[in-house]
N, C-alpha and C positions, 0 to 999 in steps of 0.2 A: 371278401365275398362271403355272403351268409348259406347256410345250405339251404333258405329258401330264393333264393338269387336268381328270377326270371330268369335274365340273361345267359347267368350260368346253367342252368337247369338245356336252354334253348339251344347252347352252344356244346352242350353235349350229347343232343341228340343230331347235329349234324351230320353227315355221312361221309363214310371217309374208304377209298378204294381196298379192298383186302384180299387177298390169297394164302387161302389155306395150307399149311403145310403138313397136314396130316389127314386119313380119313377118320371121319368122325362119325359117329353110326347118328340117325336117329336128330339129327340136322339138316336133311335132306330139303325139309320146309323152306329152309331160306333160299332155296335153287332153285324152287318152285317145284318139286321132285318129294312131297310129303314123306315116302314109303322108302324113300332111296337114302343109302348111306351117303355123306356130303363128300367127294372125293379131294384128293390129294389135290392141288392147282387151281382147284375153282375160286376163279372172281368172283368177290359180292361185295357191293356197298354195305356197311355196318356203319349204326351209330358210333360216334366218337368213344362212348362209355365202355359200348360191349367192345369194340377193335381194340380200344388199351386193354381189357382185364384181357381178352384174349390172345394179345401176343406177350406180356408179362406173364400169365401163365405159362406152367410149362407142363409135358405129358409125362407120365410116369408108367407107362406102357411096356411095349418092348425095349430090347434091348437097346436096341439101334436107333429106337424114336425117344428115347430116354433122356429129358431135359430139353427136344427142342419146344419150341414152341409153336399154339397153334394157329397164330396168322404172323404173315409182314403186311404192313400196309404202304402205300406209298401216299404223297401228296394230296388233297383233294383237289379237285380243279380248279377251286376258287385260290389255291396258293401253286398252281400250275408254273410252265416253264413260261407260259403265255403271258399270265395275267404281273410273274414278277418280271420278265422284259419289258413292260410298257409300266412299271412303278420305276422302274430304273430309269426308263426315258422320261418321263415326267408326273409323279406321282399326283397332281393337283388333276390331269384328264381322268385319271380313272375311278368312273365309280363303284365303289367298294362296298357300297348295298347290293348292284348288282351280282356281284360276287357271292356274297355272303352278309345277311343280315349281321351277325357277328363276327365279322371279320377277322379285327383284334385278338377278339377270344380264341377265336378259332385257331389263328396262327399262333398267338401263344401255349396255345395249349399241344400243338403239333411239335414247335420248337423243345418242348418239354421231352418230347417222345422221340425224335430224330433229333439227326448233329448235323442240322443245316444251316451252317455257318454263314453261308451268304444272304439266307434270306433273313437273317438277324439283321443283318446291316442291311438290306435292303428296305425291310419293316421299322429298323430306327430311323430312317433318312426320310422314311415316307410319312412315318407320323408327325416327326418334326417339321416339314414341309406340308401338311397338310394341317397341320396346329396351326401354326400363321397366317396361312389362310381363313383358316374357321373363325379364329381370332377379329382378322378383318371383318369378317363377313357380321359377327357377332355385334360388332360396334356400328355399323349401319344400318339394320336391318331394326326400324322400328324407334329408330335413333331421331335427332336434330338434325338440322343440317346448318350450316351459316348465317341463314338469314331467319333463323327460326322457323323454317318447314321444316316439314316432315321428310325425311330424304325420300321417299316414295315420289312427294311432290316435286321434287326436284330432277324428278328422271333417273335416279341414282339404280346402275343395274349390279349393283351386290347385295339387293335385301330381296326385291319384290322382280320380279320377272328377270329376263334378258339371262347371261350368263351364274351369275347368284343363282339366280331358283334353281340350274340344272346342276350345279354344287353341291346345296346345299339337300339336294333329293336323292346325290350318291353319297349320304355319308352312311356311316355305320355307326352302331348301337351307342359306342364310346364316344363315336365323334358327335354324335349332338348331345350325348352327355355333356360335352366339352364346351357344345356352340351355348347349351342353354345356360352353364355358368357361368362363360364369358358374355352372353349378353345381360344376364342379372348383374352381374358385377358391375360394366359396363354402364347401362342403367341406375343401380344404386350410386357409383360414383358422378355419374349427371346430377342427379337428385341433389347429395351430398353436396358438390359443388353450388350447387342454384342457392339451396339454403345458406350458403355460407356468405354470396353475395348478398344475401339478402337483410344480414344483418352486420 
């Protein structure tokens, strides 16, 4: 990733749930509270950027607040108890745009930040299950079909309407990365192939 990386850039303004572990004077703005000290406990959604520097930092203050730091954050919703129950029951229903335009990102980058063991394995099983899919989807959509249509002409509902289109409109940032180089590939080796018959 470059540090001019859309994606990345997109995926770190995210928001992500936070509570303060300290009063902070002079913070009060993000409570909505301009003039007021930000108190001990207050929930706020912060960008992903700002909630890393600010729970990796730490206070140097009192005595007693000396080294902690000043937020935890938990999950955001889009990596919820919700949305990884229904990856577990079947990762190919859920669409993960809805979630989070940067999905991927976004839970790689929280995995960095917490030691959420399960949803490692639940984010490996789902990408690898939803690769093969994309995969499929990649090689018909825009493809041949048997008889030399077009698979569109052939009623084929993994490229163009029916169940495909509603797939292929949950995917996330990486996964049509994914779809658009498995359909070039895809494509190039038709190509490759046609000319080789050809001579």
């Amino acid at each position: 990733m470059s540090y001019y990386d859309i994606d990345a850039i997109l995926t770190d303004a995210e928001k992500i749930p936070c509570t303060f572990q300290l009063d902070v004077p002079d913070l009060g703005y993000l409570d909505n509270t301009p003039t007021q000290t930000l108190k001990t406990g207050s929930r706020i959604a912060l960008p992903l950027w700002l909630a890393e520097m600010l729970a990796i930092a730490s206070s140097s203050g009192d005595l007693d607040e000396q080294g902690k730091s000043f937020v935890t954050f938990d999950l955001p919703p889009a990596l919820g108890n919700d949305v990884v129950q229904a990856l577990k029951a079947d990762p190919r229903a859920v669409p993960l745009r809805d979630q989070s335009a940067h999905f991927y990102g976004l839970a790689t980058h929280m995995m960095d930040l917490s030691e959420e063991q399960e949803l490692a394995t639940v984010l490996r099983k789902t990408y690898v299950t939803r690769a093969t899919e994309i995969a499929l989807h990649a090689r018909k959509v825009g493809g041949v079909g048997h008889h030399g249509k077009s698979t569109a002409d052939e009623g084929s509902n993994l490229g163009v309407g029916g169940a495909g289109e509603e797939f292929l409109r949950g995917l996330d940032e990486w996964e049509r990365k994914l779809f658009r180089k498995a359909h070039d590939g895809a494509k190039a080796g038709k190509e490759w192939m046609e000319n080789v018959k050809k001579h």
